[in-house]
N, C-alpha and C positions, 0 to 999 in steps of 0.2 A: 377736225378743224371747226365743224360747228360750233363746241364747246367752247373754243376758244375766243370767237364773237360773239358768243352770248355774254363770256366774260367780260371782255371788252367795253359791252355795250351796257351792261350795269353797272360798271364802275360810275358811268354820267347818270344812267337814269333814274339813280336810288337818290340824286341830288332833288332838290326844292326848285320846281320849276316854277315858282313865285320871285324866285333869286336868280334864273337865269340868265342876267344881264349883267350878275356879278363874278366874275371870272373866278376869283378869289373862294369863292364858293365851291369850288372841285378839287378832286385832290387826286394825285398821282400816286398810288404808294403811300397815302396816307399824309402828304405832305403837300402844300398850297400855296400858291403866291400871298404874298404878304408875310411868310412863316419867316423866322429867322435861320439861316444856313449853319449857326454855330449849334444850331440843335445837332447836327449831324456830325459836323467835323471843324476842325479845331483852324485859329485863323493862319496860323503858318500852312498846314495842306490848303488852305483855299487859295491862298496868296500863290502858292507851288502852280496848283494844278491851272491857275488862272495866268502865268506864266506860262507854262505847258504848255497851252493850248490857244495861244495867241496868234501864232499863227496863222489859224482857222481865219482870224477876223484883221488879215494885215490890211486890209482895203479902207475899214475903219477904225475911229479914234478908239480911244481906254474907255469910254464910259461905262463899258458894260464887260464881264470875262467871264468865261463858260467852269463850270465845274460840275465833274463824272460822279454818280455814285451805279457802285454796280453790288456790294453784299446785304446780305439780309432783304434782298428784294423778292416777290410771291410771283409776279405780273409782267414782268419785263424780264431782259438781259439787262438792261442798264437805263436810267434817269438821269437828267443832263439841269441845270441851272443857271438860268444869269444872274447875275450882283451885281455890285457896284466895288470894283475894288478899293474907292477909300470910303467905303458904307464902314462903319465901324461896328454895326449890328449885321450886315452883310444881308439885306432881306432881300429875299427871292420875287422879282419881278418876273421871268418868266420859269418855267417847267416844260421839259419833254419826255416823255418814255416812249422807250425804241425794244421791238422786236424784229427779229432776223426773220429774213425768205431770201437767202441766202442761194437755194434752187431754182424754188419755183416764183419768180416776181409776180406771177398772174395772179397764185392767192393772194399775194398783198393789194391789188389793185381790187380783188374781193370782198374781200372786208375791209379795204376803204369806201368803198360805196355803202356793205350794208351800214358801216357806222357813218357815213355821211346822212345816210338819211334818219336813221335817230338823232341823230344834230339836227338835222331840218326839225326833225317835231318838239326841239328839245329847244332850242334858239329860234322859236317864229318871227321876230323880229330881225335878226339881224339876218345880213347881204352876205349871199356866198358868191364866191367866184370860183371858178374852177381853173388849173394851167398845167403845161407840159413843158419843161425845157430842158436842157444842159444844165448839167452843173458848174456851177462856176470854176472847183476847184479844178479841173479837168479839163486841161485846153486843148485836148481831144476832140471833145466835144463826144464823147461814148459814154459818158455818163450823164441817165438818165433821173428827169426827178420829175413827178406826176403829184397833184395836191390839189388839194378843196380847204378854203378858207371859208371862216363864220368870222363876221365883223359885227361886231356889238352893237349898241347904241353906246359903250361907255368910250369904244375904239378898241377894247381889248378885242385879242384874236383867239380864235381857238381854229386850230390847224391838223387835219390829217393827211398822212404825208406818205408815198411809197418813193422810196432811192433804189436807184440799181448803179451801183459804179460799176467804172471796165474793168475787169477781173484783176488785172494786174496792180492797177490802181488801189484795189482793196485791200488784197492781198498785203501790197508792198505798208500802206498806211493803218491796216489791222481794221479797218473801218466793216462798215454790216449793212448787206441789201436789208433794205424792209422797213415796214410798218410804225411812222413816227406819231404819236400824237404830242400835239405843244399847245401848251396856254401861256400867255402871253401878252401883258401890257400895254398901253399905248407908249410909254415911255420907249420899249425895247423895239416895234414897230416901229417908231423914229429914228432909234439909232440904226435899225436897218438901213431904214430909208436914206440915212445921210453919209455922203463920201468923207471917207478921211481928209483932215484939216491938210 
């Protein structure tokens, strides 16, 4: 397991800590905000999987649709993307990669810390907060979600994140306990932030 936050934790720290107020500056799997999505896959699957997965975001408008990459990845199970669905270049304003703890959620909540605090010496300017709540999707209320945010001076975010949904919930949805990190826009924080029209 240690191996695996050392990994982790080098992915950020081999970055220019003279740049670290630019988000755009890290990369997930080798790939970074501001990159164009048609590097990856073609506009018909974007257009698909951003259909697909709308779902996830019925609360809010279209400005923004998620799309999955899961092969040819070293680092993760699977990298996650926002776009702009009528971006005709489709640039990637935020990124997540997601690993399972699927068993044990307490690793995750583990190496969320140890990577929170290389974020502390990595981000010394920007404002963390820390929260625990429900998931929204789950009006149960048995799914859990625990995170530590870094808030830039540009607004962009960088987010470490542990999920645990209620078994069946996961199950039934294919979805995966565990270890999110996301970089992220002021633009895609907005759209969070704002209730559908």
């Amino acid at each position: 397991m240690r191996a695996l936050i050392i990994i982790l934790v080098l992915v950020f720290s081999l970055q220019s800590l003279s740049k670290a107020d630019d988000i755009s500056e890290f990369e997930i799997e080798g790939i970074s905000i501001g990159d164009s999505l048609l590097n990856y896959f073609s506009k018909e699957e974007i257009l698909k999987q951003i259909e697909h997965n709308k779902y996830m975001y019925h609360y809010l408008n279209d400005e923004f649709g998620e799309v999955y990459k899961s092969d040819g990845l070293s680092k993760y199970k699977f990298i996650s993307f926002f776009v702009r669905p009528k971006d005709k270049d489709f640039i990637i304003y935020g990124i997540t990669g997601t690993m399972p703890h699927v068993d044990q959620i307490s690793e995750c909540h583990d190496q969320m810390i140890e990577i929170a605090n290389e974020f502390s010496t990595l981000f010394k300017n920007a404002k963390k907060n820390e929260s625990s709540y429900n998931h929204r999707v789950d009006e149960s209320g048995r799914s859990k979600v625990k995170e530590i945010w870094f808030i830039l001076k540009s607004q962009s975010k960088a987010r470490i994140v542990c999920m645990d949904f209620e078994e069946n919930l996961r199950i039934k949805n294919n979805w995966i306990d565990g270890l999110d990190i996301t970089l992220q826009t002021k633009d895609v924080t907005k759209w969070f932030a704002s209730p559908k029209n």
